[in-house]
C-alpha positions as CSV (number, residue, x, y, z in Angstrom):
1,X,33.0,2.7,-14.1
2,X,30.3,0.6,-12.4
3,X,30.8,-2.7,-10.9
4,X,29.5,-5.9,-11.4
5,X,26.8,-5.6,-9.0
6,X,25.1,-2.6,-10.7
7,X,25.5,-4.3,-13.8
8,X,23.5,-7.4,-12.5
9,X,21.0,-4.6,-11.1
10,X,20.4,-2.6,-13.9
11,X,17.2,-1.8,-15.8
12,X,16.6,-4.5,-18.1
13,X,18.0,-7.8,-16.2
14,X,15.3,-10.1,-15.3
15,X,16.2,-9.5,-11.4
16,X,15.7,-6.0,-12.1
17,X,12.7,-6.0,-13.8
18,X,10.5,-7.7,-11.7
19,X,11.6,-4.9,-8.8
20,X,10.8,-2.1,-10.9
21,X,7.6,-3.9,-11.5
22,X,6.7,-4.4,-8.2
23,X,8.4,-0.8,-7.0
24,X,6.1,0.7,-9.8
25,X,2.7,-1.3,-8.9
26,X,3.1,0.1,-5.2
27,X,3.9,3.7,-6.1
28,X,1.0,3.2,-8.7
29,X,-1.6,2.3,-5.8
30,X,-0.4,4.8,-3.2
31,X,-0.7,7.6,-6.0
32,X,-4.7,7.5,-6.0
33,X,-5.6,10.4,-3.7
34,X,-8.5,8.6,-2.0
35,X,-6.3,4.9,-1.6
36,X,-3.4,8.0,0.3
37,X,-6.2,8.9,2.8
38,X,-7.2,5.5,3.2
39,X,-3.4,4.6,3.8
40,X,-3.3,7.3,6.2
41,X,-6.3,6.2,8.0
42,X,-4.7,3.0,8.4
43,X,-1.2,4.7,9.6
44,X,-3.2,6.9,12.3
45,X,-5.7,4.2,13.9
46,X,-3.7,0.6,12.6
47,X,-6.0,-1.7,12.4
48,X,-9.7,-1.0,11.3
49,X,-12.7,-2.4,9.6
50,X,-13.9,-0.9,6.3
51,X,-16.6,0.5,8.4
52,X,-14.7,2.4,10.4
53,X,-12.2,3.5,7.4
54,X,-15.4,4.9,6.0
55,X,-16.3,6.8,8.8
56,X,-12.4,8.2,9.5
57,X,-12.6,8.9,5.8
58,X,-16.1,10.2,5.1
59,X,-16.4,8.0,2.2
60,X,-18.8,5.2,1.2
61,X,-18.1,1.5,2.6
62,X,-18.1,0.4,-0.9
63,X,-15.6,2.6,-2.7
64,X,-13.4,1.9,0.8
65,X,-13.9,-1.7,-0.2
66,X,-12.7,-1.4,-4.1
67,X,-9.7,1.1,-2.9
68,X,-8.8,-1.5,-0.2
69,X,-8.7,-4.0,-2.8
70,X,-6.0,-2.0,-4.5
71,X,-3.9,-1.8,-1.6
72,X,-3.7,-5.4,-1.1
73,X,-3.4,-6.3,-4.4
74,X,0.1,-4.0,-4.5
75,X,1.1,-5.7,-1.0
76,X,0.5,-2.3,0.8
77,X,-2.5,-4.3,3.3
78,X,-3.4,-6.9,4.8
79,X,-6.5,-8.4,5.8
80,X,-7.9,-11.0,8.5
81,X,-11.4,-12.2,9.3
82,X,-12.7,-11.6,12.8
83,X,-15.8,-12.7,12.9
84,X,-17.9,-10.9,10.1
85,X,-15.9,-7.9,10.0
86,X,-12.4,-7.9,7.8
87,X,-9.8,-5.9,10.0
88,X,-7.3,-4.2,7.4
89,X,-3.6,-3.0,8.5
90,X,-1.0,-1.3,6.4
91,X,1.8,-3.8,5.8
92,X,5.6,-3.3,6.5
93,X,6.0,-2.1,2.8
94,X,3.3,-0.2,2.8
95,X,3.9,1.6,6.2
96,X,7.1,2.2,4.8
97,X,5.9,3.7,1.4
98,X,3.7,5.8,3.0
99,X,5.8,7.5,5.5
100,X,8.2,8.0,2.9
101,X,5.2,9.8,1.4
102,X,4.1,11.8,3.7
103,X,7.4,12.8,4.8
104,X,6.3,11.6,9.0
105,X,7.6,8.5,10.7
């Protein structure tokens, strides 16, 4: 019989919820082929501009852009200013996620 703890845990408890939420969101964003190769990208080369994620990628800056968006809106990136150019980097989560993924530390 379970214990307390998994009761408080379970599916359906506020707490709960709003992990599965956020658990669900992430695996959401990383499930988009193109957002997995940008991920990647971001993995192999850590930091990089959207222009360079489109070159490693051979996509278009602007569909790197919208994708990136994603990411950081599901707290799997992170982005600072330097200068004009916004330098993107997978965040802890998100370097977790995806090497879960991709089955490579």
């Amino acid at each position: 019989m379970p214990g307390p703890a998994a009761r408080r845990s379970r599916p359906g408890t506020a707490a709960a919820l709003v992990d599965i939420t956020t658990a669900a969101e992430r695996a959401k964003a990383m499930a988009d082929e193109t957002r997995l190769r940008i991920a990647l990208a971001l993995l192999a080369g850590g930091e990089m501009c959207v222009c360079d994620l489109a070159w490693v990628c051979g996509l278009a800056q602007n569909l790197v852009s919208h994708h990136l968006r994603a990411l950081r809106a599901a707290e799997l990136a992170v982005s600072r200013r330097e200068g004009k150019l916004v330098i993107y980097r997978l965040t802890d989560v998100g370097h977790t996620l995806l090497t879960s993924l991709a089955g490579r530390p």
